[in-house]
C-alpha positions in Angstrom: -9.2 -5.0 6.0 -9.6 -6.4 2.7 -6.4 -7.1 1.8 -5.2 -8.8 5.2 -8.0 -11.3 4.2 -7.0 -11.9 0.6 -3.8 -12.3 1.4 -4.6 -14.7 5.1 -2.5 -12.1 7.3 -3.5 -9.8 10.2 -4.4 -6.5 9.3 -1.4 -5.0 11.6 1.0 -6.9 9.1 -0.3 -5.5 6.0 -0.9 -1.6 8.3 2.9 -1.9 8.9 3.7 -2.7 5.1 2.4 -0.1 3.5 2.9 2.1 6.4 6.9 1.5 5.3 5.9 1.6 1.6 3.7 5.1 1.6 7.2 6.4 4.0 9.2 5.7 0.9 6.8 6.7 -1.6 6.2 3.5 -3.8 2.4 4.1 -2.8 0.1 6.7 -2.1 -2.7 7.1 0.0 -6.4 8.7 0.1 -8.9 8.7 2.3 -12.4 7.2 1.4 -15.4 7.3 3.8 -13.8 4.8 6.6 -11.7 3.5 3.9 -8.2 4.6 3.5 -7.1 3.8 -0.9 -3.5 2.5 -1.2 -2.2 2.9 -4.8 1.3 2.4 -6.0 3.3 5.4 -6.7 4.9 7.1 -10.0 8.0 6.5 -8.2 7.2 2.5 -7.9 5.9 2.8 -11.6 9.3 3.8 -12.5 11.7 1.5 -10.9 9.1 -1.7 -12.1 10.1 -0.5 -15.6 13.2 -0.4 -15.0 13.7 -4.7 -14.1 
């Protein structure tokens, strides 16, 4: 997983983060080939604009 190995963690850590983050909708998800395309939401658009 590419992000596990950017950011030195196991790929279960970051599969349970954005597991909890696609639940509440601040990112989406599509399918790719093998690959599975995490991209943050409208919803986590929004509420960054708001800070």
């Amino acid at each position: 997983m590419e992000l596990a190995r950017r950011l030195r963690v196991t790929p279960s850590a970051v599969s349970q983060h954005l597991r909890v983050l696609h639940a509440t909708g601040l990112v989406t998800r599509a399918r790719d080939g093998r690959q599975v395309l995490y991209r943050r939401s409208g919803l986590a658009d929004r509420l960054l604009l708001r800070q």
